[in-house]
C-alpha positions in Angstrom: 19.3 9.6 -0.4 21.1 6.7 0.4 19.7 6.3 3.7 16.2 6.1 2.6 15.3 2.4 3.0 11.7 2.3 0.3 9.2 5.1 -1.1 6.1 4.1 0.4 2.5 5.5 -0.9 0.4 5.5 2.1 -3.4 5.7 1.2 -6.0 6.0 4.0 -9.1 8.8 3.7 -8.2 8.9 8.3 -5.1 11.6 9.0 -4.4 10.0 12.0 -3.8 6.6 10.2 -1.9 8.1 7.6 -0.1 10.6 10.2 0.5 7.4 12.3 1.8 5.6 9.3 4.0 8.8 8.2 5.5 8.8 11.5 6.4 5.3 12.1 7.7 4.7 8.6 9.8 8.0 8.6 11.5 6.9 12.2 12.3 3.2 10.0 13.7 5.1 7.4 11.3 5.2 4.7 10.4 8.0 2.3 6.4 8.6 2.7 3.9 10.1 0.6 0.1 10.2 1.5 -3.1 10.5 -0.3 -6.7 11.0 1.3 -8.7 10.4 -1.8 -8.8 6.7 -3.4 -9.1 8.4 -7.3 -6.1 9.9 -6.5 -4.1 6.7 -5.7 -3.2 5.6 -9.1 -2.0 8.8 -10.5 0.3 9.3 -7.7 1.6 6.0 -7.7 2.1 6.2 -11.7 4.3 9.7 -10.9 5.8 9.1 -7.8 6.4 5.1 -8.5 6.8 3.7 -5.2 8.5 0.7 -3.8 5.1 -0.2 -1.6 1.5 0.9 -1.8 -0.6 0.6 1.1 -4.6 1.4 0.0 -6.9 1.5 2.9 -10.6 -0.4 2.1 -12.5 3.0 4.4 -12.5 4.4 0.7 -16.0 6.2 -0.3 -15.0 7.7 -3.0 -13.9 5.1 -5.2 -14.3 1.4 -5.0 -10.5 0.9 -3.3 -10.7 -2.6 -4.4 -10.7 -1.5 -8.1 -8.2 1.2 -7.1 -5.9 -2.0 -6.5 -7.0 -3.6 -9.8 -6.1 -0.7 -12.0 -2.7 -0.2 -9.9 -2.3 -4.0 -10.8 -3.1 -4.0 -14.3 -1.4 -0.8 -15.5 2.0 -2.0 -16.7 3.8 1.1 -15.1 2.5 -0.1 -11.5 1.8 -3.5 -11.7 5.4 -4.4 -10.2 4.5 -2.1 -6.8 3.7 -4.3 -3.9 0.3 -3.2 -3.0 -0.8 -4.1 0.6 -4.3 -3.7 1.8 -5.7 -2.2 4.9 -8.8 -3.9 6.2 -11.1 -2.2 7.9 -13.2 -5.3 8.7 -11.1 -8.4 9.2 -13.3 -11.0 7.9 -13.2 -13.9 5.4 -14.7 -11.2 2.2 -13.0 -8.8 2.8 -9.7 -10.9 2.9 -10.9 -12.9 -0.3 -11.6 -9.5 -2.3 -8.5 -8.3 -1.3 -6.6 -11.5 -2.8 -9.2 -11.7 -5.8 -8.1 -8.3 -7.1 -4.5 -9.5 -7.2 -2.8 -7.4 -4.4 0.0 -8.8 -2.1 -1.1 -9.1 1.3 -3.8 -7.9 3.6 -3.4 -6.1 7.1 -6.2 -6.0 8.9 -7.1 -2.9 11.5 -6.5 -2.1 14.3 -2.9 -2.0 12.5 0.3 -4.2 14.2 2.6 -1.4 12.8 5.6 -3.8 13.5 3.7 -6.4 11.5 2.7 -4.3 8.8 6.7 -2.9 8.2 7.7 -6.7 8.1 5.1 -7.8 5.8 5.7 -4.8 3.5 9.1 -5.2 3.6 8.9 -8.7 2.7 6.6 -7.4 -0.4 9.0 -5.3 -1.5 11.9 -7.8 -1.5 9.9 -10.4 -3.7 9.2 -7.6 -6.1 13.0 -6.9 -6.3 13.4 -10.3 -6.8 10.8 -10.9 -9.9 12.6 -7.5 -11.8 16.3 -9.2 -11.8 17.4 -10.6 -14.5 
């Protein structure tokens, strides 16, 4: 187990982003989890408690910007990174994003290198707000 770098929850309704995302993650060492269905995010992230959650905005089944809130406000996830996916990368979308409290926005067509670094990043300030 020590060679698993982060538990990322990976949460896109599209199985080829999510398979895409399983893949490149897995090959950087990272322990991956998907979900399709946006109500299911914030059960799984309570369970599973991840080191990064990345919620995809293509949700129709639940608002996923409220998905975010609740992961946010819910003392058991509130100290996950959460990143969000755009699907449109423009100025509301960004600002809703950022309203709802999450830690950075990605917009699609995904810069997978990008995303890794930004995540990463996210996951080491989170680290740092834990320690004592």
């Amino acid at each position: 187990m020590s060679d698993v770098k982060a538990r990322v929850l990976v949460a896109d309704p599209d199985p080829d982003v999510s398979r895409t995302l399983t893949i490149y993650f897995n090959d950087h060492g990272y322990q991956v989890e998907t979900v399709e269905l946006a109500a299911l995010v914030f059960n799984r992230a309570r369970q599973w408690q991840p080191d990064a959650i990345l919620v995809s905005t293509e949700f129709v089944d639940v608002n996923p910007y409220q998905v975010c809130q609740h992961i946010l406000e819910d003392p058991r996830t509130a100290h996950i990174p959460t990143i969000m996916l755009l699907h449109l990368n423009d100025r509301k979308s960004r600002l809703a994003a950022l309203e709802v409290g999450v830690d950075d926005v990605v917009a699609k067509p995904i810069d997978l290198e990008e995303l890794r670094l930004r995540m990463e990043a996210a996951i080491r300030l989170a680290a740092l707000r834990v320690q004592p």
